[in-house]
N, CA, C and O atoms as a CHARMM CRD file, in Angstrom:
* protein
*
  336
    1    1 UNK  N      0.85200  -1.18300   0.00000 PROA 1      0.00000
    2    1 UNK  CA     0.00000   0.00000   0.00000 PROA 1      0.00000
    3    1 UNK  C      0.89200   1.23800   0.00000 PROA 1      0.00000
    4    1 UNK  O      1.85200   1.14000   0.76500 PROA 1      0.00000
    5    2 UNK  N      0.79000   2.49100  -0.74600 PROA 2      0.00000
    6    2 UNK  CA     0.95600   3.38900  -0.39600 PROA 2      0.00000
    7    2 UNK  C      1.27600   4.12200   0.75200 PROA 2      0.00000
    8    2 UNK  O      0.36800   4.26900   1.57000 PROA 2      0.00000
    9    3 UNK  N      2.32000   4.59300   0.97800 PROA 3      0.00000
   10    3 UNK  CA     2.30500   5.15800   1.85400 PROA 3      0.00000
   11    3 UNK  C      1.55500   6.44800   2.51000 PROA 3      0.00000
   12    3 UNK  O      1.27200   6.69000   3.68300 PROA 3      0.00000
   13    4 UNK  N      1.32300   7.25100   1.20100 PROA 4      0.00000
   14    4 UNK  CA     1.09000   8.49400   1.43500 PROA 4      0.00000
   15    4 UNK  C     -1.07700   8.04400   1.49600 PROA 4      0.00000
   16    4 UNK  O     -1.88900   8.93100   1.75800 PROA 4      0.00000
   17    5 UNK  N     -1.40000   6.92800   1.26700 PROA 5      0.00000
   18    5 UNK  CA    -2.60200   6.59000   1.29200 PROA 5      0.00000
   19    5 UNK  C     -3.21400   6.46400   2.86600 PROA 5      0.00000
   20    5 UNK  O     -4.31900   6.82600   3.27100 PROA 5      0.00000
   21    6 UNK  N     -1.89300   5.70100   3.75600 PROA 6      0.00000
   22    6 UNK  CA    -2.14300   5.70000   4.34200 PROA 6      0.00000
   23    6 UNK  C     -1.88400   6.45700   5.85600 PROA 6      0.00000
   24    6 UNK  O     -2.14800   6.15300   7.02000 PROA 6      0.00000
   25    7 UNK  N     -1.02600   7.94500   4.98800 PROA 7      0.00000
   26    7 UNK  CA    -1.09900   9.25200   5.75000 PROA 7      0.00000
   27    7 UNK  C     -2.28600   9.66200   5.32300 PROA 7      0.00000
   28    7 UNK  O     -3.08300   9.53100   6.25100 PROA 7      0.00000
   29    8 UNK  N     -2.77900  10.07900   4.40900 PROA 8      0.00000
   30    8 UNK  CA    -3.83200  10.76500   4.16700 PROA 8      0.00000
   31    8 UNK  C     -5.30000  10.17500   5.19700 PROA 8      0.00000
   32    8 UNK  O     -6.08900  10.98800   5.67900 PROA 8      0.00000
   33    9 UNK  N     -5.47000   8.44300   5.42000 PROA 9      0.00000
   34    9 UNK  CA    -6.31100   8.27100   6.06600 PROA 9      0.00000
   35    9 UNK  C     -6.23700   8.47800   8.29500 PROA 9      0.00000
   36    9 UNK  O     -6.90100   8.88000   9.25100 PROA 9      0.00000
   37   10 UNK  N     -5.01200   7.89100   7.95500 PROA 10     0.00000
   38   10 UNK  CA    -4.19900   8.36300   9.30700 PROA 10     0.00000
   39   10 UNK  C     -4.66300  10.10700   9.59700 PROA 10     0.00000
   40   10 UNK  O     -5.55300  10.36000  10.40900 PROA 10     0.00000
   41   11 UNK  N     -3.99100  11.14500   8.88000 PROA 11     0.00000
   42   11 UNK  CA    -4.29000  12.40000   8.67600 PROA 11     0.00000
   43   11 UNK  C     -6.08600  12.64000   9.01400 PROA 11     0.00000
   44   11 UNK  O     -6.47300  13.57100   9.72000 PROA 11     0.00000
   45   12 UNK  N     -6.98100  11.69000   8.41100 PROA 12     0.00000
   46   12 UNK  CA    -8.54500  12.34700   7.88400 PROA 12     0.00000
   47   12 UNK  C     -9.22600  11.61600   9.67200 PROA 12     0.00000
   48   12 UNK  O    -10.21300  12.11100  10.21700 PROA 12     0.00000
   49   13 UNK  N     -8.80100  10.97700   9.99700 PROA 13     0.00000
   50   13 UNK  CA    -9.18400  10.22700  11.12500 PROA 13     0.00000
   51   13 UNK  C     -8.97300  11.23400  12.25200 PROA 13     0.00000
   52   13 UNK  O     -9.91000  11.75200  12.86100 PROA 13     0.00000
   53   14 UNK  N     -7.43200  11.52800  12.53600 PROA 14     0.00000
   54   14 UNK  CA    -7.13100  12.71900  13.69700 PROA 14     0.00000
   55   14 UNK  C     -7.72800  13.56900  13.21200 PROA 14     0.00000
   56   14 UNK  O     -8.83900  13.80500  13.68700 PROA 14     0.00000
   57   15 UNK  N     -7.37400  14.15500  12.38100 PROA 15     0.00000
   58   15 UNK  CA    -8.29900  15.15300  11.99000 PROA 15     0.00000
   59   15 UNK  C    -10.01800  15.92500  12.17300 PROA 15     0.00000
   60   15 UNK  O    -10.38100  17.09400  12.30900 PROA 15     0.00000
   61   16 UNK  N    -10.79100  14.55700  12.09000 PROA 16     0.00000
   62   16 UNK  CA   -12.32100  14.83300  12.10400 PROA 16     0.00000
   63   16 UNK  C    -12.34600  14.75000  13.55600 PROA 16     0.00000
   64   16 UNK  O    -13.47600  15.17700  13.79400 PROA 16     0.00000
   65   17 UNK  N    -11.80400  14.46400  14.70600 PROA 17     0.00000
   66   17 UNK  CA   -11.58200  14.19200  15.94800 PROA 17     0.00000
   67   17 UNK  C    -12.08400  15.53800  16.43400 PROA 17     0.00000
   68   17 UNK  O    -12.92700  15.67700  17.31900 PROA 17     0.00000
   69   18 UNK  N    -11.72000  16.13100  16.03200 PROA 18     0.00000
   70   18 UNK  CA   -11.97400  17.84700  16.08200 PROA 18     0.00000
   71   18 UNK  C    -13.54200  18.43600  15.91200 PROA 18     0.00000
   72   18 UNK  O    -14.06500  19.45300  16.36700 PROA 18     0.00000
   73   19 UNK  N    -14.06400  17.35800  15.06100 PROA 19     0.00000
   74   19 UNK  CA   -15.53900  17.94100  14.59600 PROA 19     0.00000
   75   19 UNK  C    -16.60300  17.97900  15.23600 PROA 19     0.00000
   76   19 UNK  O    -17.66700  18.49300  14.89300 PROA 19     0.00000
   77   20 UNK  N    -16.21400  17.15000  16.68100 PROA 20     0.00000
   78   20 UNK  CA   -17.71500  17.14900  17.57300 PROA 20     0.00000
   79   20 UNK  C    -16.94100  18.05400  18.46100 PROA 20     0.00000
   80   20 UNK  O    -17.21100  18.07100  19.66200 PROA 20     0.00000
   81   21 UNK  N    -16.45800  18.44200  18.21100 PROA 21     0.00000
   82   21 UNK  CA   -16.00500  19.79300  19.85200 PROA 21     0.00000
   83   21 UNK  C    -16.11300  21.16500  18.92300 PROA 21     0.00000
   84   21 UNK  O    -16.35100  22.22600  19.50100 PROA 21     0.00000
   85   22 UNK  N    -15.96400  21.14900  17.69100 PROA 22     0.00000
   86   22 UNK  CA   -16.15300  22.38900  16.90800 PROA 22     0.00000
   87   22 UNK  C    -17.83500  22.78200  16.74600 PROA 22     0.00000
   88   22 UNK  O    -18.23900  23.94200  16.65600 PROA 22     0.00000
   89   23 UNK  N    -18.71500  21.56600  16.73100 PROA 23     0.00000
   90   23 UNK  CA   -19.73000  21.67500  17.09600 PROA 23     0.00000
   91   23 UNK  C    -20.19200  21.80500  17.97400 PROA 23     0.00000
   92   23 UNK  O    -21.26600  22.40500  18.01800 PROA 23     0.00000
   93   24 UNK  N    -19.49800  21.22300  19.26400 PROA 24     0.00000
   94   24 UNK  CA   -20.71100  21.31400  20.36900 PROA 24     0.00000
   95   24 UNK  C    -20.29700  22.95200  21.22500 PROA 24     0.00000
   96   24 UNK  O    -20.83000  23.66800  22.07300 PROA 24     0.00000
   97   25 UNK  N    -19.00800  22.96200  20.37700 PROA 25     0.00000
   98   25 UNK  CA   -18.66100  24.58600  21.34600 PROA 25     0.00000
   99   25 UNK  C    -19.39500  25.76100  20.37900 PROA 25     0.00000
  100   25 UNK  O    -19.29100  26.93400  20.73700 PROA 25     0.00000
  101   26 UNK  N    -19.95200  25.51000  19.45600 PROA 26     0.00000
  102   26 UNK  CA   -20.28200  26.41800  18.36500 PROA 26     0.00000
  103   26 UNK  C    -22.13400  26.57700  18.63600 PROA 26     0.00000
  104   26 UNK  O    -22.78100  27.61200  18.47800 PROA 26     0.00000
  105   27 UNK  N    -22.63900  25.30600  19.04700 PROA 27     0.00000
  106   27 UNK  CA   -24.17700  25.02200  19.46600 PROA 27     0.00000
  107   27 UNK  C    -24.16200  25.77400  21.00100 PROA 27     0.00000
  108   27 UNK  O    -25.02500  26.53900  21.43300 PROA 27     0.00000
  109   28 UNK  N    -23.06300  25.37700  21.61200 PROA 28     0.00000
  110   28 UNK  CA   -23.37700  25.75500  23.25300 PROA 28     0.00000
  111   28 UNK  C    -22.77800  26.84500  23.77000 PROA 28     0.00000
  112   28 UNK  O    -22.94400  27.26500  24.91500 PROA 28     0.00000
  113   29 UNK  N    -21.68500  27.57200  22.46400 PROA 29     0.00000
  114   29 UNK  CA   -20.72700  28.75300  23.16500 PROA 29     0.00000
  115   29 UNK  C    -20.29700  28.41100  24.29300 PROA 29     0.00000
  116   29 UNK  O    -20.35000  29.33600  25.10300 PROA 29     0.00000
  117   30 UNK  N    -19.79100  27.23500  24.78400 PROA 30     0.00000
  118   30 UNK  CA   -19.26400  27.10500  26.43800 PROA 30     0.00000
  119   30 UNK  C    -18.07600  26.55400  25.69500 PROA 30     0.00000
  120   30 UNK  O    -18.07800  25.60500  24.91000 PROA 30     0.00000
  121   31 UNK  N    -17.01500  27.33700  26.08700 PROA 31     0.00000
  122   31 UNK  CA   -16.19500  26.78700  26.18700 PROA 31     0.00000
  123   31 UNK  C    -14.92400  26.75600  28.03800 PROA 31     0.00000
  124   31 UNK  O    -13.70700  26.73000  28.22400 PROA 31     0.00000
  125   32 UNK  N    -15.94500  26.77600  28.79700 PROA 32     0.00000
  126   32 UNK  CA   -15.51500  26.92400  30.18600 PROA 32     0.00000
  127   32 UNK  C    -14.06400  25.60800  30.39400 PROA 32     0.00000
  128   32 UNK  O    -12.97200  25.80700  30.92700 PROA 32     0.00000
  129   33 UNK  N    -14.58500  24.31700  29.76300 PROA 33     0.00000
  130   33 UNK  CA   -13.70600  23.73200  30.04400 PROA 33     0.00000
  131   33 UNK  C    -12.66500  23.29100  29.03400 PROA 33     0.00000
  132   33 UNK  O    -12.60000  22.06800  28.91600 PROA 33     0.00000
  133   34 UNK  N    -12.06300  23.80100  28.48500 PROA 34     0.00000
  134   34 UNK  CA   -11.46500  23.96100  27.27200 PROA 34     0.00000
  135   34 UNK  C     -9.90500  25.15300  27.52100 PROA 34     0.00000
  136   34 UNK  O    -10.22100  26.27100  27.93000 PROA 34     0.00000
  137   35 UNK  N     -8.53300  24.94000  27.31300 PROA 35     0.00000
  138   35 UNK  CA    -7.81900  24.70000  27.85600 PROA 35     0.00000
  139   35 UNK  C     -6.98200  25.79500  26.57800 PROA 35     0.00000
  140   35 UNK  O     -6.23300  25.53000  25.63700 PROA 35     0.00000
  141   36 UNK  N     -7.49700  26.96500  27.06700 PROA 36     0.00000
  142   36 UNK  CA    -6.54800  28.41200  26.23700 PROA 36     0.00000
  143   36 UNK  C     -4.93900  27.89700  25.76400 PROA 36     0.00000
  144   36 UNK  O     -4.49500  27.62300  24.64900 PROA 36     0.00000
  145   37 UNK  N     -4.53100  27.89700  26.62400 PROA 37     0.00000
  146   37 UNK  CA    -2.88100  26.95500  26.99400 PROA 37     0.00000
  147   37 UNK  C     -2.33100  25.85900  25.63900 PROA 37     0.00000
  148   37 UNK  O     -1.28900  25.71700  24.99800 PROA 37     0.00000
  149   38 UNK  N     -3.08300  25.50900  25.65300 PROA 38     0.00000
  150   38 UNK  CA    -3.31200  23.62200  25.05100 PROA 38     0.00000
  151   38 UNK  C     -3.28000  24.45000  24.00200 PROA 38     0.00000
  152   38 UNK  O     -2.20300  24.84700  23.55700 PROA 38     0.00000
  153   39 UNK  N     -4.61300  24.86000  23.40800 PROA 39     0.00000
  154   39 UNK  CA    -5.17400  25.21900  22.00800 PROA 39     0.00000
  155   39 UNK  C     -3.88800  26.00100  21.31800 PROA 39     0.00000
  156   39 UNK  O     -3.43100  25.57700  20.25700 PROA 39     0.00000
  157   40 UNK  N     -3.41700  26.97500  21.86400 PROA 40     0.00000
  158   40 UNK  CA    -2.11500  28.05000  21.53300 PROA 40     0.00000
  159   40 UNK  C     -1.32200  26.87900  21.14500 PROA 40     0.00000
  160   40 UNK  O     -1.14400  26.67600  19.94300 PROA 40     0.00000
  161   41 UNK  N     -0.77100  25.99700  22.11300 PROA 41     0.00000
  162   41 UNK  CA     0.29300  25.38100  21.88500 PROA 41     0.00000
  163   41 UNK  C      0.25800  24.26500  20.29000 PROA 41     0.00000
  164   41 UNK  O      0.95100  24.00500  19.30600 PROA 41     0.00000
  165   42 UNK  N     -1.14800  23.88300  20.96200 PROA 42     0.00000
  166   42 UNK  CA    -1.14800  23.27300  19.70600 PROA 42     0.00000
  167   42 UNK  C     -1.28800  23.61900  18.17400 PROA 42     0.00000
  168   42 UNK  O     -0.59100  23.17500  17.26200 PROA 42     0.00000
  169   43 UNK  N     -2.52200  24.66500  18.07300 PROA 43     0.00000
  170   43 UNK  CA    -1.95000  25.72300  16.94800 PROA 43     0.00000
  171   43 UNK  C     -0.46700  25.92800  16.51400 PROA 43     0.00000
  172   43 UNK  O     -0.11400  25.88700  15.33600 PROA 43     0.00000
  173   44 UNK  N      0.35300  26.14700  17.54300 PROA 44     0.00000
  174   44 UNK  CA     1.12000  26.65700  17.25300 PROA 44     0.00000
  175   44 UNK  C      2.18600  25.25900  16.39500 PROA 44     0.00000
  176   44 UNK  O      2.84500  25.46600  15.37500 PROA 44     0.00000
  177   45 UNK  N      2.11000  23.95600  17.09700 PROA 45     0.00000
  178   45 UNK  CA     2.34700  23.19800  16.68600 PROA 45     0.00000
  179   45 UNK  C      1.78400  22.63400  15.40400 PROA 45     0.00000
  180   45 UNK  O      2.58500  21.92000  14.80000 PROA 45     0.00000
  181   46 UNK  N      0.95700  22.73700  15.01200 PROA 46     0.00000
  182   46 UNK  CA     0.15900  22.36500  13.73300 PROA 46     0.00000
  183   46 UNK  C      0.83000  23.37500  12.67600 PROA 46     0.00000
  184   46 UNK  O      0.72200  23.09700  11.48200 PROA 46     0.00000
  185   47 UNK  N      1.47200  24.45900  13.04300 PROA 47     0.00000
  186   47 UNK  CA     1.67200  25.38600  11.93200 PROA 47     0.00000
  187   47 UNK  C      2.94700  24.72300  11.41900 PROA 47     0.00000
  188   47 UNK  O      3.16500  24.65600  10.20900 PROA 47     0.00000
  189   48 UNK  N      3.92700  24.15500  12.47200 PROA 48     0.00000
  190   48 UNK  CA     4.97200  23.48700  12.45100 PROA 48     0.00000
  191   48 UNK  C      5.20600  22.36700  11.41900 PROA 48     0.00000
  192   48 UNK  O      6.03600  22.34400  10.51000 PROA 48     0.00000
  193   49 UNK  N      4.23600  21.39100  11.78200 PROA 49     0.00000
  194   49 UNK  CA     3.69800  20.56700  11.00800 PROA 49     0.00000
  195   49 UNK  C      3.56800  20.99800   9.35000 PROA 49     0.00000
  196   49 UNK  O      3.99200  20.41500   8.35100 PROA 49     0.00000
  197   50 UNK  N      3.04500  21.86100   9.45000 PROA 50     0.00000
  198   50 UNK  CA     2.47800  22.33200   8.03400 PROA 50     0.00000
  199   50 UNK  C      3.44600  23.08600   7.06300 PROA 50     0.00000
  200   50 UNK  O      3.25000  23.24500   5.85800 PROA 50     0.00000
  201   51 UNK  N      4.53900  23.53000   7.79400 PROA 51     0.00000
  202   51 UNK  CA     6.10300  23.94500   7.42400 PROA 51     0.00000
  203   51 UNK  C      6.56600  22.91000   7.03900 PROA 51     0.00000
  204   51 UNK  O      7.13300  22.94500   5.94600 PROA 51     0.00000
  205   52 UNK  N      6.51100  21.76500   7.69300 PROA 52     0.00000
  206   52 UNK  CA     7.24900  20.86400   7.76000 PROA 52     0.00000
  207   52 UNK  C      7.09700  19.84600   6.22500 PROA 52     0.00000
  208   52 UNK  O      7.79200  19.59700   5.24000 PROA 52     0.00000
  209   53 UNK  N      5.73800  19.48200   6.76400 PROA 53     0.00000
  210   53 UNK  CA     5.23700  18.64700   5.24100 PROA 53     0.00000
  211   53 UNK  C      5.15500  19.24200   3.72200 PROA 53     0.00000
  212   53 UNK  O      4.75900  18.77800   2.65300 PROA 53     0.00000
  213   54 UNK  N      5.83600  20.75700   4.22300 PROA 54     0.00000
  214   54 UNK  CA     6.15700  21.39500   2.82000 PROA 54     0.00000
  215   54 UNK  C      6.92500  20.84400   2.30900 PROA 54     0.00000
  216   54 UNK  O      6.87300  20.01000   1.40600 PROA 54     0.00000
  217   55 UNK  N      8.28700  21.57900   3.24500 PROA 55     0.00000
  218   55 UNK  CA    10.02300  20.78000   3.21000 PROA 55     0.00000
  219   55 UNK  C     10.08300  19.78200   2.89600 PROA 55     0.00000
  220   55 UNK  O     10.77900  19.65600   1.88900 PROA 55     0.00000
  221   56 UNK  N      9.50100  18.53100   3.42400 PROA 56     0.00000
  222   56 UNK  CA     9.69400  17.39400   3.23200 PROA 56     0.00000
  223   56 UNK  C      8.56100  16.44700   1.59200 PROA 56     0.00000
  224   56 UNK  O      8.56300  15.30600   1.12900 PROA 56     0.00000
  225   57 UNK  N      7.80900  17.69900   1.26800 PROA 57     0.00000
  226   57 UNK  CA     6.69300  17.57400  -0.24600 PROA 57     0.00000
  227   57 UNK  C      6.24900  15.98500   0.42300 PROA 57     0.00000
  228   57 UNK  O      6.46400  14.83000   0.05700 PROA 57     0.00000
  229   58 UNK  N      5.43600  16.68200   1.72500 PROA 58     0.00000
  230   58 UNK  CA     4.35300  15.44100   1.77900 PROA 58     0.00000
  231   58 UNK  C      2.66600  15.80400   1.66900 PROA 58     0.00000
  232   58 UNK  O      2.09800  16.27900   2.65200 PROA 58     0.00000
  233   59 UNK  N      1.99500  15.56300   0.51700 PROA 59     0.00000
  234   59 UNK  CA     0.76300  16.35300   0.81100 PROA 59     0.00000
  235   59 UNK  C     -0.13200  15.54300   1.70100 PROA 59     0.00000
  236   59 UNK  O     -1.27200  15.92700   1.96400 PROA 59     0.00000
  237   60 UNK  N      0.28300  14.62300   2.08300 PROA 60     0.00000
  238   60 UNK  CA    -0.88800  13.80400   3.15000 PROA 60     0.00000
  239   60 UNK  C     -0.64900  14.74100   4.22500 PROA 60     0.00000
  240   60 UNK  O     -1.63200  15.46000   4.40500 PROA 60     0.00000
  241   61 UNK  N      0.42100  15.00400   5.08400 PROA 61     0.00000
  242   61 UNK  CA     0.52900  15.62000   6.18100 PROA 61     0.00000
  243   61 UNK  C      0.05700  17.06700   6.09300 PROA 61     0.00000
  244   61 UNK  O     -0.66800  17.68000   6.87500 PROA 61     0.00000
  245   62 UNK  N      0.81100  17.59600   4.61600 PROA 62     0.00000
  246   62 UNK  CA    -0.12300  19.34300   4.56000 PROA 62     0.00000
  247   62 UNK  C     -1.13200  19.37500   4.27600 PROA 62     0.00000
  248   62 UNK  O     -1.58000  20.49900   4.50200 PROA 62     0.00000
  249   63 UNK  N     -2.00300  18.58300   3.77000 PROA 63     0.00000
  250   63 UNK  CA    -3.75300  18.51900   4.20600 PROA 63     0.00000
  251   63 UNK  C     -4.38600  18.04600   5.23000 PROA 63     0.00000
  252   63 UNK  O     -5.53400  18.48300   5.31500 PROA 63     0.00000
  253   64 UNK  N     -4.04000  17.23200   6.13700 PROA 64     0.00000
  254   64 UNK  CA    -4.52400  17.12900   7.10300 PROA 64     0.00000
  255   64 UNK  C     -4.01700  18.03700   8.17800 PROA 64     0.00000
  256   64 UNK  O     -4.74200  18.09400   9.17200 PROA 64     0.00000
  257   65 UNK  N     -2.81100  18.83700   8.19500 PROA 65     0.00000
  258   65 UNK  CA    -2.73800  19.98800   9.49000 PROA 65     0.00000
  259   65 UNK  C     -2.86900  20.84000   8.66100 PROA 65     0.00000
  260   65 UNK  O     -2.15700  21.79800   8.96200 PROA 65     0.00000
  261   66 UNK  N     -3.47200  21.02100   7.66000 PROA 66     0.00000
  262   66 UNK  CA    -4.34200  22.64600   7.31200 PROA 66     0.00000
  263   66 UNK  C     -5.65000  22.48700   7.67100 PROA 66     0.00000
  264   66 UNK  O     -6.07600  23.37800   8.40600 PROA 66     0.00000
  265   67 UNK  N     -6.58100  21.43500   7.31000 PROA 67     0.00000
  266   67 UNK  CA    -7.27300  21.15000   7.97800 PROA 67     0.00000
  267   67 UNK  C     -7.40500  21.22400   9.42500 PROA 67     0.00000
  268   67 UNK  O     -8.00800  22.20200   9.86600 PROA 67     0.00000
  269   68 UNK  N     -6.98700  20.43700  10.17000 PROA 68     0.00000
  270   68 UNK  CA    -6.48300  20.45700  11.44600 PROA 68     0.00000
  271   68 UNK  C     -6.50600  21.85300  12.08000 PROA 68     0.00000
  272   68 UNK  O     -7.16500  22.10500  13.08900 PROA 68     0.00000
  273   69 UNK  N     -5.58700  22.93100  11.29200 PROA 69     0.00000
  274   69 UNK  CA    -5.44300  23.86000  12.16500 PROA 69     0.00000
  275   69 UNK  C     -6.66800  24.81700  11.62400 PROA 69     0.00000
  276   69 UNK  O     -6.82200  25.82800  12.30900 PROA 69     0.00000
  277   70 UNK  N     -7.26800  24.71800  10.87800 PROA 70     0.00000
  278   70 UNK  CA    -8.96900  25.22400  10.38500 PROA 70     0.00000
  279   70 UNK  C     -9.85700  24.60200  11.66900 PROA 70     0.00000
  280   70 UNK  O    -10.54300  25.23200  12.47400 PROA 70     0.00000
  281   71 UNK  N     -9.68100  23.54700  11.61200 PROA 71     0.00000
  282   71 UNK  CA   -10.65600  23.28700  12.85700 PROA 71     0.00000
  283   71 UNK  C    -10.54700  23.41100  14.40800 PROA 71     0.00000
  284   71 UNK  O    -11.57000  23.53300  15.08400 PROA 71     0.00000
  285   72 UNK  N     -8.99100  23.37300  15.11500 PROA 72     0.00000
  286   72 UNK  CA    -7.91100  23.45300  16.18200 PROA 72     0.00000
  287   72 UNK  C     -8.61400  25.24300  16.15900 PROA 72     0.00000
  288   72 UNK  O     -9.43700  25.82600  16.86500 PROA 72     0.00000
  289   73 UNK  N     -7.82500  25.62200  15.02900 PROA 73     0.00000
  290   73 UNK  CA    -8.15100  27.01900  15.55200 PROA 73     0.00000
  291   73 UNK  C     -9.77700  28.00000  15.54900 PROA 73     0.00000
  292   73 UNK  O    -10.09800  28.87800  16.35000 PROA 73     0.00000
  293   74 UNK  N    -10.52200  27.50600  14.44300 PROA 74     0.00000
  294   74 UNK  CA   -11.80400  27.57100  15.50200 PROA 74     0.00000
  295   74 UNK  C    -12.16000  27.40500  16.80200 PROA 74     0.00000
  296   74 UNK  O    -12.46300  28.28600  17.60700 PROA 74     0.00000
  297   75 UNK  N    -12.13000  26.69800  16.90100 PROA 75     0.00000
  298   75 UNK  CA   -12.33500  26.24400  18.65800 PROA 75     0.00000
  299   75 UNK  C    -11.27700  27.40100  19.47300 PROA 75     0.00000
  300   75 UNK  O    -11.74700  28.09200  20.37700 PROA 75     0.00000
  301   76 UNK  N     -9.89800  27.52800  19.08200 PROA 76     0.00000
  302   76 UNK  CA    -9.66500  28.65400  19.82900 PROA 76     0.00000
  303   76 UNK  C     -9.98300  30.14900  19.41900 PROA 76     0.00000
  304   76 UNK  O     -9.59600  31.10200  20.09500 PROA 76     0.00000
  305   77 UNK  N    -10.49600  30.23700  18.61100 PROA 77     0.00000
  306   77 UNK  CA   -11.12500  31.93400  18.27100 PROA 77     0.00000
  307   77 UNK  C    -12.60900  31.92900  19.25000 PROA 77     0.00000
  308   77 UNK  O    -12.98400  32.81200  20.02200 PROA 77     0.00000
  309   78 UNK  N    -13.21600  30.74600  18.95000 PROA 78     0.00000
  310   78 UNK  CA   -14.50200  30.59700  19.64700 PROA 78     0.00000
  311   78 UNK  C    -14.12500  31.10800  21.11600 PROA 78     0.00000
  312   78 UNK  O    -14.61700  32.05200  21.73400 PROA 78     0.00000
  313   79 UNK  N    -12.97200  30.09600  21.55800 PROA 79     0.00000
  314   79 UNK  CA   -12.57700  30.00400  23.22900 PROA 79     0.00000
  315   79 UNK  C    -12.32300  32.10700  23.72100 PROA 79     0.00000
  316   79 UNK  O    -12.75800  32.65800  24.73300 PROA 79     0.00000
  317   80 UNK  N    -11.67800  32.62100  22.81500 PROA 80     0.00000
  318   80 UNK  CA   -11.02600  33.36500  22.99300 PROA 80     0.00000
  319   80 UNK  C    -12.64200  34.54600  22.88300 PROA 80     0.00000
  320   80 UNK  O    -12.74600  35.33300  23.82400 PROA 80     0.00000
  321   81 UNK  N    -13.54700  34.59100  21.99800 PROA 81     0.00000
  322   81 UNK  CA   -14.35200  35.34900  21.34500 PROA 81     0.00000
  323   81 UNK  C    -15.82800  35.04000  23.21500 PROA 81     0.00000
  324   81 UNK  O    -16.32300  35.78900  24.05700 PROA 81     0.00000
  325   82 UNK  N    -15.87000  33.84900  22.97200 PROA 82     0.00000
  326   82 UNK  CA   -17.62300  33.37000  23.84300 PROA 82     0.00000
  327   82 UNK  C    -16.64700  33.34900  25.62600 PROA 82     0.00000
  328   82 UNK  O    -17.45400  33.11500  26.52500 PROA 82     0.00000
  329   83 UNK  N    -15.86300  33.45400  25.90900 PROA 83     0.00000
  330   83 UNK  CA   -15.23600  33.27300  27.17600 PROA 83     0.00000
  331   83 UNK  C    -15.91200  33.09400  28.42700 PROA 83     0.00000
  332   83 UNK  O    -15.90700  33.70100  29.49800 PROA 83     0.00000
  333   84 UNK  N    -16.49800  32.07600  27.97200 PROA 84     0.00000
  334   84 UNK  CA   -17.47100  31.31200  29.07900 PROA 84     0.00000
  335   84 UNK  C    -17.31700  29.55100  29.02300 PROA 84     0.00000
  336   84 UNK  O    -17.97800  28.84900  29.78700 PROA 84     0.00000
């Protein structure tokens, strides 16, 4: 198998992980327990990522942390915007 087939599914899996907290913080505006700290860091790490899988011309990894950080960083604009 492919390798990059099975980044891309690896990639689409972590990835959607994200989609019931982008929803339920978007339906409920609570983001009380949700972790300012974390989100930064990890943003910040996903951008890394996304540098990275340039350098290295992997597009499984630069579509899934662009993605990733589309959905990562919703949740922290939300966190930062509803601060409850």
């Amino acid at each position: 198998m492919n390798p990059e087939i099975i980044g891309l599914l690896a990639g689409s899996l972590t990835t959607l992980s994200f989609v019931p907290q982008v929803i339920r913080v978007f339906k409920t505006h609570s983001t009380k327990d949700i972790s300012l700290g974390m989100y930064f860091l990890f943003c910040g790490g996903v951008i890394l990522w996304i540098a990275y899988s340039y350098l290295i011309d992997s597009i499984s990894v630069f579509l899934a942390n662009i993605v990733t950080l589309l959905l990562a960083g919703s949740i922290l604009v939300m966190k930062l915007i509803f601060k409850r």
